[in-house]
N, C-alpha and C positions, 0 to 999 in steps of 0.2 A: 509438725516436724516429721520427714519421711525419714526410711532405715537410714540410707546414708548419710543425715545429719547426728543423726542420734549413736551410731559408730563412733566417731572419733569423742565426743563427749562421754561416753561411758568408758572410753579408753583411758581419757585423761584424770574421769571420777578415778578407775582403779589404780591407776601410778600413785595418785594422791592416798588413796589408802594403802596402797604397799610399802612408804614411807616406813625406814625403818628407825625409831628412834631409839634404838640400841647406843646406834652409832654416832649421837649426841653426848655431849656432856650431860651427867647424871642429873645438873638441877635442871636441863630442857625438856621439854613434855610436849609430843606431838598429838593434837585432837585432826583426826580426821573422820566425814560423815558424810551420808549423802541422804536427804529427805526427800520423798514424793509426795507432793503435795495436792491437795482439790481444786483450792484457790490459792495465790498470792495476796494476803494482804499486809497491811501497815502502816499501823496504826490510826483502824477504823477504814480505811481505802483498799478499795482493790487496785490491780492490775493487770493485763490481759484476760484473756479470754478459754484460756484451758490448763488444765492442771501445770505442774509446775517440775522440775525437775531443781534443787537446789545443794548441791555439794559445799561442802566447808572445811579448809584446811588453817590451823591455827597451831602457831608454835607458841610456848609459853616457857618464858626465862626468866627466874627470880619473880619478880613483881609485875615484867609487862609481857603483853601478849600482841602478836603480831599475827592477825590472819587475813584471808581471800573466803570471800561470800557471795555464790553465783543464784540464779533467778533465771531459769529457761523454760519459754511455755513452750507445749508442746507443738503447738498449730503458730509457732513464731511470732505470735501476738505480743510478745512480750519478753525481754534481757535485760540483765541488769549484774555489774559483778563490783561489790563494795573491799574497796582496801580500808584497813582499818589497825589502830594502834590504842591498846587498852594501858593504862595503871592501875593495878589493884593494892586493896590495904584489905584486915579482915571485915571491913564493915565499908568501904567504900569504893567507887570506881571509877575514874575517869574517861574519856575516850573519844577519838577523834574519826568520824570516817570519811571517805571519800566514796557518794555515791556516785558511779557510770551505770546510766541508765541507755546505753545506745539506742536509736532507732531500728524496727526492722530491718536485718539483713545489715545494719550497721551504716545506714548510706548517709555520710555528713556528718560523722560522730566518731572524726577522731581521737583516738586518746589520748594523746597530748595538744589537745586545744581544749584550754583554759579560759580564753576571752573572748571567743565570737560570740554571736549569736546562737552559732550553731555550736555550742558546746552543751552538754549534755551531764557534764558533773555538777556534784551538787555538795556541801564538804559541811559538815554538821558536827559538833561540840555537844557531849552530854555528860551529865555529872551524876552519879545513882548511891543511893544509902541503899545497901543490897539485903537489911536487916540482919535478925540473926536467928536462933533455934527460939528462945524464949521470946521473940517481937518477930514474929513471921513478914514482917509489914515493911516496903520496899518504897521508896519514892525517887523519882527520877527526875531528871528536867534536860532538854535540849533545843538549840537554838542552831536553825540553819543561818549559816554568816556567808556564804560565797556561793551564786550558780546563777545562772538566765536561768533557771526554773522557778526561783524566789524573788523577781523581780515585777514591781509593778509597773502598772502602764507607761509612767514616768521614762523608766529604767534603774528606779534606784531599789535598793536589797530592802526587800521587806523584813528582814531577821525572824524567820516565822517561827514562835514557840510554843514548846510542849510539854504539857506535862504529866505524868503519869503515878499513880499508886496503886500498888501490887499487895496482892495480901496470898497466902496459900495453906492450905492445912488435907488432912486426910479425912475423907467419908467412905464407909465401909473398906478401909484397907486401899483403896485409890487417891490417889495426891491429885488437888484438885488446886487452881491456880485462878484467880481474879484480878482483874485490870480495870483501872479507871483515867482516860484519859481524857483531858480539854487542853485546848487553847485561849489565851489570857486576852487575846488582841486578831486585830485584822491580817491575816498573810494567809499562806499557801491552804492552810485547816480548813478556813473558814474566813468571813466576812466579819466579824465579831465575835465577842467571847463565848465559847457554845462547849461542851461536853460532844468529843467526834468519836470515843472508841469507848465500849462497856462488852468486856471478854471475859468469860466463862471457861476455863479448858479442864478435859479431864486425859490423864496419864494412865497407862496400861502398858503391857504385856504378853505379847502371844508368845507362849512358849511352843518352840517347834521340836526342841532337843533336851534332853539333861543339860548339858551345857550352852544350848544356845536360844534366847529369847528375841524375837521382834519388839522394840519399843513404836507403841502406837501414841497417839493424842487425835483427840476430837474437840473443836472448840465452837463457843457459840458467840458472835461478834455483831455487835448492833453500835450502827453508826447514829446516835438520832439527831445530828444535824441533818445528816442526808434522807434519814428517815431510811435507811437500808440495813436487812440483817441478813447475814452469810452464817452458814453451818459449814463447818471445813474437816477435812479429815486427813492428816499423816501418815506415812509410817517411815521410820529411819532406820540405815544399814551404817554401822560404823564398822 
């Protein structure tokens, strides 16, 4: 990705961060962020081919949340920007997204086509027990229902599911975070029932000011269906 594409996208990251939710009603909460990422991955998979440029804007009113989740490599290997609509409770969450994963430079991918061939959305359901302080311990489930990315040779929706558990505590004063994911059946994961994602991450810190810290994460992800392991490295600006 040359300077001139990377201009307007760092322009658009900072509108989204200058968001001012002053100017909300008192129960809305605006999260805005932008991550740099090593690799893209998810959930045990990569995609593209160079680090990753990732911004997130998320309004949040009463119980649901409403946000935009971007994926830009930097060598263009790779886009992606998910809309998405959460329900939370204090121990649960719902949530529905709309992956668009466009092709390079966008060619045949537009965004409102739903039903070709060439459609490139993908619309996924997940349900998550978030745990709590005394049960640190998360479990998730999600099933892709609608995209030509989730179809078999046929053409019919393979419903590919996932499922994940989350566990997380502190060592020496760093919050460390563990993931265990398989799929139950044949679809997009896998061919059979197999274990695709075992994630290690550790949380940090650079502080650069009295008042101002870099939030980093380093994570270790082993795929052993594919038999592939990624070391990945962050850092996020909110």
């Amino acid at each position: 990705m040359n300077l001139k594409k990377l201009i307007p996208l760092i322009g658009l990251v900072c509108i989204c961060l200058g968001v001012n939710a002053e100017k909300l009603p008192s129960k809305t909460k605006v999260n805005r962020s932008i991550d740099f990422v090593s690799k893209h991955l998810w959930r045990g998979s990569h995609s593209g081919t160079a680090p990753t440029i990732e911004p997130t804007l998320e309004i949040q009113t009463g119980r649901f949340t409403f946000g935009a989740w971007g994926a830009y490599a930097t060598d263009d290997s790779y886009q992606e920007v998910d809309l998405y609509v959460s329900y939370n409770t204090p121990l649960f969450q719902f949530s529905v997204y709309d992956f668009y994963c466009p092709r390079p430079n966008f060619e045949k991918s537009k965004f409102f086509d739903f039903d070709s061939e060439n459609s490139v959305h993908l619309f996924d359901a997940t349900a998550k027990y978030k745990g709590c302080a005394k049960f640190p311990v998360s479990i998730m489930g999600s099933v892709l229902f609608y995209g030509e990315f989730d179809k078999d040779e046929n053409g019919d929706q393979n419903y590919s599911t996932y499922f994940e558990l989350g566990y997380s505590n502190f060592i020496g004063g760093k919050k460390f975070s563990y993931a265990l994911g398989f799929s139950p059946f044949e679809g997009m994961y896998d061919d059979k029932f197999n274990v695709v994602n075992m994630n290690v991450t550790m949380y940090d810190e650079i502080k650069l000011t009295d008042k101002f810290s870099l939030p980093i994460r380093g994570g270790l992800t082993l795929n052993p269906a594919t038999e592939k392991l990624f070391l990945t490295f962050a850092v996020t600006l909110k």
